[in-house]
C-alpha positions, 0 to 999 in steps of 0.5 A: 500500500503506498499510504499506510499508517495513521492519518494524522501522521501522513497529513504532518508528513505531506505538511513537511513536504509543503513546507519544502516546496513553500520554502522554495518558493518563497526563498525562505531558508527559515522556513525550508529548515524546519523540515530537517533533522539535525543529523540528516543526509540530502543525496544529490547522485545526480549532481557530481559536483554537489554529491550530498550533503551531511547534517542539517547545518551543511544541508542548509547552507548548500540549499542557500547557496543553490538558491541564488543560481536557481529562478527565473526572470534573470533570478529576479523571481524564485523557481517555481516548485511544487511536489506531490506525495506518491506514497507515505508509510508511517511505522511508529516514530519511522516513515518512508515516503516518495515525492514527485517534484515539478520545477520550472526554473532557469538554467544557471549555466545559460538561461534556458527554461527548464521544466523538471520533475523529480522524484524523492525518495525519504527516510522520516522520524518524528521527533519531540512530536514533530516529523522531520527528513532524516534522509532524502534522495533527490533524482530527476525523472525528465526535463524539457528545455527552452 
């Protein structure tokens, strides 16, 4: 089954993946923090150069510094981002889940519109009452360019 476990619990799991796409969105590294735990890992594979990033300090501080190159209208705008639950699995205090991502931004190496989706794949525990990503692994499903 792709949403097992308390409904309360899936709904807070989807609120954390809102959060993700809100803090996108908006450019706000406050708000987009609050969805990691302090001792996370973020898995880019399909950026060599980025790799992954380990702890929610670094994992923020990568975020902040990707988010300067990525938008739209010259970065005068922020990419537009949403994502989507394809499945959330809560066991107890453990969750596993799957996001799809839909992005639409500018190339940072030359302008070109992108739209892009992407998938998540998430390891989540909750946390003095609250959830949060423990690990996520981001890779991309498709892109159309210009």
């Amino acid at each position: 089954m792709p949403f097992t476990g308390p409904l309360e619990d899936r709904i807070a799991i989807r609120e954390l993946m809102n959060t993700h796409a809100h803090g996108v969105m908006t450019r706000d590294a406050a708000v987009w923090a609050t969805i990691w735990a302090d001792d996370a890992y973020w898995e880019l594979p399909e950026y060599p150069d980025l790799g992954g990033f380990s702890g929610k300090d670094v994992i923020v501080s990568g975020w902040i510094e990707s988010m300067k190159v990525y938008g739209l209208n010259k970065m005068d705008k922020p990419m537009v981002y949403f994502m989507e639950p394809g499945s959330i699995e809560v066991e107890g205090n453990k969750a596993r889940a799957v996001a799809y991502t839909h992005e639409l931004y500018e190339d940072p190496a030359n302008g070109e519109l992108v739209r892009g989706h992407g998938r998540y794949d998430d390891e989540l525990e909750k946390r003095g009452g609250n959830w949060v990503f423990t690990r996520r692994e981001y890779r991309i499903l498709h892109e159309q360019r210009g």
